[in-house]
C-alpha positions in Angstrom: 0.0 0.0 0.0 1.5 3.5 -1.0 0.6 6.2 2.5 0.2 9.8 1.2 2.9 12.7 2.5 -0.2 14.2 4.4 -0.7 10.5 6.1 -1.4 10.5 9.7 1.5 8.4 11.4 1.6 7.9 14.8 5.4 7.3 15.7 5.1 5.6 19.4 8.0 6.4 21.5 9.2 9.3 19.2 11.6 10.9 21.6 13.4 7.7 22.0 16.8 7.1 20.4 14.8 4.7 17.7 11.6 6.8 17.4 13.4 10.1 17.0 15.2 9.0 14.4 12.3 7.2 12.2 10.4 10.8 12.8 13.2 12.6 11.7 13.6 10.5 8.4 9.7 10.9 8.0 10.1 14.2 8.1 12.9 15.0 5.8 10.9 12.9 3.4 8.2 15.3 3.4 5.0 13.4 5.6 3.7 16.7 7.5 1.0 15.0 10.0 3.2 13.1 12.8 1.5 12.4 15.6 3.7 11.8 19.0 3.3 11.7 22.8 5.1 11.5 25.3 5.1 9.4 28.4 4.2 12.0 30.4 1.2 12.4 27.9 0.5 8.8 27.2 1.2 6.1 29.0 1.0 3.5 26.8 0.8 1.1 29.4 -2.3 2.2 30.3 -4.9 0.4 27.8 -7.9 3.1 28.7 -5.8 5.8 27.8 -4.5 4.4 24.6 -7.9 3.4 23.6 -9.1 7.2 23.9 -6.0 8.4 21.8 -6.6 6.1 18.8 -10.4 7.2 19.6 -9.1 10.6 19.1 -6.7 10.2 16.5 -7.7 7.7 14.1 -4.1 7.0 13.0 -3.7 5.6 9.2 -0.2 4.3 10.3 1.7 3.0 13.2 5.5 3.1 14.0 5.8 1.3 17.3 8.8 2.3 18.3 8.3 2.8 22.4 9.7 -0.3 24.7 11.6 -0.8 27.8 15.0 -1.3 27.6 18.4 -1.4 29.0 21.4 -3.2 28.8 22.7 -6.6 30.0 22.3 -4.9 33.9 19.3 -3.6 33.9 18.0 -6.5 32.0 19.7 -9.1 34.3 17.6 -7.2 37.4 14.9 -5.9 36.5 13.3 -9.0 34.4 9.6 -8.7 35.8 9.8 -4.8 34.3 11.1 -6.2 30.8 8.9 -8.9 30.4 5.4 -7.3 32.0 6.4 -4.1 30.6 6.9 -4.3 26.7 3.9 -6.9 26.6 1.7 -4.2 28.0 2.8 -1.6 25.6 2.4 -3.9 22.4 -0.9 -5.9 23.4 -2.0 -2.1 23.9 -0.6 -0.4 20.4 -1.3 -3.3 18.1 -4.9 -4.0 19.3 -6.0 -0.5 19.0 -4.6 -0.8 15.6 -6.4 -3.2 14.8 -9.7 -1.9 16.4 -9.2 1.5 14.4 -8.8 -0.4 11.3 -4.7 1.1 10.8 -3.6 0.1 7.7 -0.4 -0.3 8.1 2.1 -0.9 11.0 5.9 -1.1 11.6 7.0 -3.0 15.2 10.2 -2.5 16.1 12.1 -5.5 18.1 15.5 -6.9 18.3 17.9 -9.4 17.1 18.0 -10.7 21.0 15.1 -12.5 20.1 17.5 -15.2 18.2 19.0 -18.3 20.2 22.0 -17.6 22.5 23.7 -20.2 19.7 22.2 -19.3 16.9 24.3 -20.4 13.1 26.2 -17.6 12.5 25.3 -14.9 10.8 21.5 -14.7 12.4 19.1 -15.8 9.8 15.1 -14.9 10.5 14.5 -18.7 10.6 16.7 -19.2 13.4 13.8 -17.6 15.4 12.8 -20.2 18.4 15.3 -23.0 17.1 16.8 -23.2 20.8 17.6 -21.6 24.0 17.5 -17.9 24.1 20.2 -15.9 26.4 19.6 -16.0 29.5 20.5 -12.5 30.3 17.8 -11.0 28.3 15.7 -13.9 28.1 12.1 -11.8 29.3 12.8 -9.1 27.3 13.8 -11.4 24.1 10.6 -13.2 24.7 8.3 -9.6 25.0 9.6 -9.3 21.7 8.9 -12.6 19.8 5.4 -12.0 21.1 5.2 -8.7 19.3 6.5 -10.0 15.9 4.3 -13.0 16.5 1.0 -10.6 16.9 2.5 -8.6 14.0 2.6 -11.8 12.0 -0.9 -13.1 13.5 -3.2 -10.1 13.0 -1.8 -10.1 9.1 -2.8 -14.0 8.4 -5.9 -14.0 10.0 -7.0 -10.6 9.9 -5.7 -9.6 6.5 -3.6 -6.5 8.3 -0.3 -5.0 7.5 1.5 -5.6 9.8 5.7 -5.6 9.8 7.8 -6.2 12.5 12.0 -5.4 12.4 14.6 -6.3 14.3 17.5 -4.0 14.1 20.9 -5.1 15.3 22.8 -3.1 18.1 22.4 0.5 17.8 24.2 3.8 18.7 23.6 7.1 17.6 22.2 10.7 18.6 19.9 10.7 21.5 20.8 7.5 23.2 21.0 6.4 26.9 24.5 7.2 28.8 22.8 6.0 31.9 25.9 4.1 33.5 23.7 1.3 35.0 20.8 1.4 32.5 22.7 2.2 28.7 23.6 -0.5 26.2 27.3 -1.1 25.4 28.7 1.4 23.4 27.1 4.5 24.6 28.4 3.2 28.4 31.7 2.8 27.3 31.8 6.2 25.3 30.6 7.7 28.8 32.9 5.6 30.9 35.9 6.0 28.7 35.0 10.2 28.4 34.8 10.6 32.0 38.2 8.5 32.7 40.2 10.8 30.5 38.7 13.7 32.4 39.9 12.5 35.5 43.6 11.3 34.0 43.4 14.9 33.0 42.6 16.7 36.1 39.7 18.0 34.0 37.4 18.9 37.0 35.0 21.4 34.9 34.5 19.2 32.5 33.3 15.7 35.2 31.1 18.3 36.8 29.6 19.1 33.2 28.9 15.7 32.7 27.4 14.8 35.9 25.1 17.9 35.9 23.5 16.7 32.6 23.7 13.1 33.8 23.6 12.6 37.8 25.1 9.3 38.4 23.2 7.3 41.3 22.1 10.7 42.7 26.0 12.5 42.4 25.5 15.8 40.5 27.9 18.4 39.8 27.3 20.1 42.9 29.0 17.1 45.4 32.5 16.8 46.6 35.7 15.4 44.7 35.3 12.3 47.1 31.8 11.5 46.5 32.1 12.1 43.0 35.0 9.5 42.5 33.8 7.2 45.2 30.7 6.7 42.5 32.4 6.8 39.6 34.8 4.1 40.8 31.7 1.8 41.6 31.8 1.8 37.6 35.5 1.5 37.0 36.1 4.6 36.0 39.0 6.1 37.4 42.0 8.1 37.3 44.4 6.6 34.6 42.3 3.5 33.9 38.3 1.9 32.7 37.3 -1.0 33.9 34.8 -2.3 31.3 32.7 -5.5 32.1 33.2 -9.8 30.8 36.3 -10.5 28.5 35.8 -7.8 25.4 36.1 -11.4 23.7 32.3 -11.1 22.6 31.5 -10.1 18.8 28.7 -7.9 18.2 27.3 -5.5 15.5 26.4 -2.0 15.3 24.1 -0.1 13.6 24.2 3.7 13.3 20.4 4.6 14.7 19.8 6.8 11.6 20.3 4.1 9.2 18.2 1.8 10.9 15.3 4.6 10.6 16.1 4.4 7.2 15.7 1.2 7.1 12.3 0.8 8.9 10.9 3.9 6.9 11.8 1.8 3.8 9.8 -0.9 5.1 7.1 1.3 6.0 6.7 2.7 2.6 7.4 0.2 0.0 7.2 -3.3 2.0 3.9 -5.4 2.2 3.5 -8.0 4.4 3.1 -10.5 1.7 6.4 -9.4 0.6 8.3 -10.7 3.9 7.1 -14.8 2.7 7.7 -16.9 -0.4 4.3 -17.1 -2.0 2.8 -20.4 -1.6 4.3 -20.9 1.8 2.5 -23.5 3.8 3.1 -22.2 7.2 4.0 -19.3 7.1 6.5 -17.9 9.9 9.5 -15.8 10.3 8.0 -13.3 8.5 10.3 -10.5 10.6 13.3 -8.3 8.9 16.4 -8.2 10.1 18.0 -4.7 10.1 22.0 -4.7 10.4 24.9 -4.5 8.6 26.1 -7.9 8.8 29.7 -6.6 10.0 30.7 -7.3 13.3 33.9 -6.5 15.5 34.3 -7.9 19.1 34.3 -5.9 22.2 37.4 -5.3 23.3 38.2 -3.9 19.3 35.2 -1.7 20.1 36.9 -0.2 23.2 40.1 1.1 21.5 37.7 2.3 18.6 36.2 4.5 21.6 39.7 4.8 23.1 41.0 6.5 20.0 37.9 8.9 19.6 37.9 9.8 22.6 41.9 10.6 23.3 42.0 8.5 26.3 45.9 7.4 27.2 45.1 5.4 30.1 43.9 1.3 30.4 41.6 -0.4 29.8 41.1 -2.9 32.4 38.1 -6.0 32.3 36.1 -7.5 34.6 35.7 -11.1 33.9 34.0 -12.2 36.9 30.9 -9.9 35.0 28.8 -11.5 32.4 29.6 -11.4 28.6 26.2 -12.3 27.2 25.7 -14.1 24.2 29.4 -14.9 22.3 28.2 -13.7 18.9 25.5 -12.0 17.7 25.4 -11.1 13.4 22.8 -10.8 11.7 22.4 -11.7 8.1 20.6 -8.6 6.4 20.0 -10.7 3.2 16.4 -10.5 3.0 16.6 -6.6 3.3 18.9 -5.8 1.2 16.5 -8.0 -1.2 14.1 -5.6 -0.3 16.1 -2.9 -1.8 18.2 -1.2 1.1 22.0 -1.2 2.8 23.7 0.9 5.1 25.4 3.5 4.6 27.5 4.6 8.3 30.7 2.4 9.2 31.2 2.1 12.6 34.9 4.3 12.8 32.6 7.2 11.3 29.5 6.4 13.9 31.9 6.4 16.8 33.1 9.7 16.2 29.8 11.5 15.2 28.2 9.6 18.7 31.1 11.2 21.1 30.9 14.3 19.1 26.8 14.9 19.8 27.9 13.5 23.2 30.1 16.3 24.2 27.0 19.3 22.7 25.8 21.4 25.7 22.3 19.8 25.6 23.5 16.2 25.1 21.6 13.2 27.2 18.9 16.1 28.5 
């Protein structure tokens, strides 16, 4: 189906580091009727209150972009919130959807729904062949229930429904939250605020922590207070401490691609594209978004050393979890669909600590 440039979207989760970046691309492509809230707005938890917003805005498209995530910490304690959390929000979005008659809808997952030893690279029909990760195992599974409604709603109902799952991404806008943030934006933030403290860079630690308070720290505390926490993260005076091995390969996607990516689904992608015609059961109808390039952790760290100018370590603590060994997806099926992407991970790095270090950045 073709949406108009005056097409009502609703973009769920549009200040997020995903949804910001889909509405920007939306946006520079010329649609002019966004429709956003935030939580404070909508809480899209709340099934009442989403049920009056579609009442109220009869979207014609979806972008479910809004979920609860973190990285392995938060999703190692917090795995009732992961779980009970992201199945509220979809059951909620999708089945006002389908109750306002949408007509089309992009989900947006994660390639943590594969197995934990998945064949390498990550195929969409290596979806439920074995174990997941532990780690992120109730968030992983939140997800596989999304793409499953997604999948679902379109065979019985006849919908449009499109579910993605983007690799690991990075880019303007994301979390730096040292206990809550995924991998690379953490060690960006660990590895910034180590070289400030090599440095004897005092303005620029308080800086940081007054845009980002660290476990309650701001930039008003004392020197001892301030480093007592930031130790609790390995981040020190002349060295990081960065948690598991760095032996772990993973894969990185710039956010703006990715919203490139799911746009282009959104606009010229059916589901009865994502099968083989004539299919039997048909399953596995998701799209991997990646780049199918992958680089391991510890190579990631000195690509974040080097942008950053640190001099000092960088230490590891093994005794913390490494979560899954490797993680590449193969992006076959979408570049069959007619897109690739287009920002390296050298040239990511850089533009991320860059944004990082604005005035405004992580407000």
């Amino acid at each position: 189906m073709t949406l108009e440039k005056t097409a009502k979207i609703y973009v769920a989760g549009h200040r997020g580091l995903v949804g910001s970046a889909i509405w920007n691309n939306l946006q520079a492509r010329g649609f002019t009727n966004l429709v956003g809230r935030t939580h404070g707005e909508l809480d899209l938890m709340d099934g009442v209150a989403v049920k009056e917003f579609f009442d109220a805005e009869q979207p014609e498209a979806v972008v479910l972009a809004a979920a609860h995530v973190g990285g392995i910490m938060a999703n190692s304690i917090y795995r009732a919130d992961f779980i009970y959390r992201n199945l509220q929000i979809q059951q909620n979005v999708i089945g006002e959807s389908y109750r306002h008659d949408v007509k089309k809808l992009l989900f947006l997952g994660s390639t943590c729904i594969y197995p934990r030893e998945a064949p390498q690279p990550m195929r969409e029909d290596a979806l439920l062949t074995s174990p997941l990760e532990y780690t992120n195992e109730p968030y992983a599974l939140a997800k596989i229930a999304g793409l499953k409604m997604c999948e679902s709603f379109s065979l019985q109902y006849g919908c449009n429904y499109i579910a993605v799952m983007p690799t690991n991404l990075y880019g303007p806008r994301d979390n730096f939250h040292l206990e809550r943030s995924h991998v690379l934006p953490a060690m960006i933030r660990k590895t910034h605020l180590a070289k400030c403290l090599t440095e004897g860079n005092w303005a620029a630690v308080r800086r940081d922590l007054a845009a980002r308070p660290v476990e309650g720290v701001d930039e008003t505390a004392n020197e001892a207070d301030i480093l007592r926490v930031l130790e609790k993260y390995g981040i020190r005076a002349g060295s990081v401490t960065l948690w598991g091995t760095g032996s772990p390969l993973r894969e990185f996607l710039w956010s703006e691609d990715m919203a490139d990516a799911s746009v282009h689904v959104l606009l010229n992608v059916d589901f009865k594209d994502t099968y083989e015609a004539g299919t039997t059961e048909v399953r596995n109808c998701h799209i991997n978004i990646g780049t199918g390039k992958e680089l391991t952790i510890r190579c990631l760290a000195e690509k974040i050393r080097t942008a950053v100018g640190f001099t000092g370590d960088i230490l590891w603590d093994s005794s913390k979890p490494d979560g899954t060994p490797r993680k590449l997806t193969d992006p076959t099926k979408l570049h069959n669909l007619g897109w690739h992407h287009k920002v390296e991970i050298d040239e990511g790095i850089n533009r991320l600590y860059q944004w990082y270090l604005t005035a405004d950045a992580g407000r």
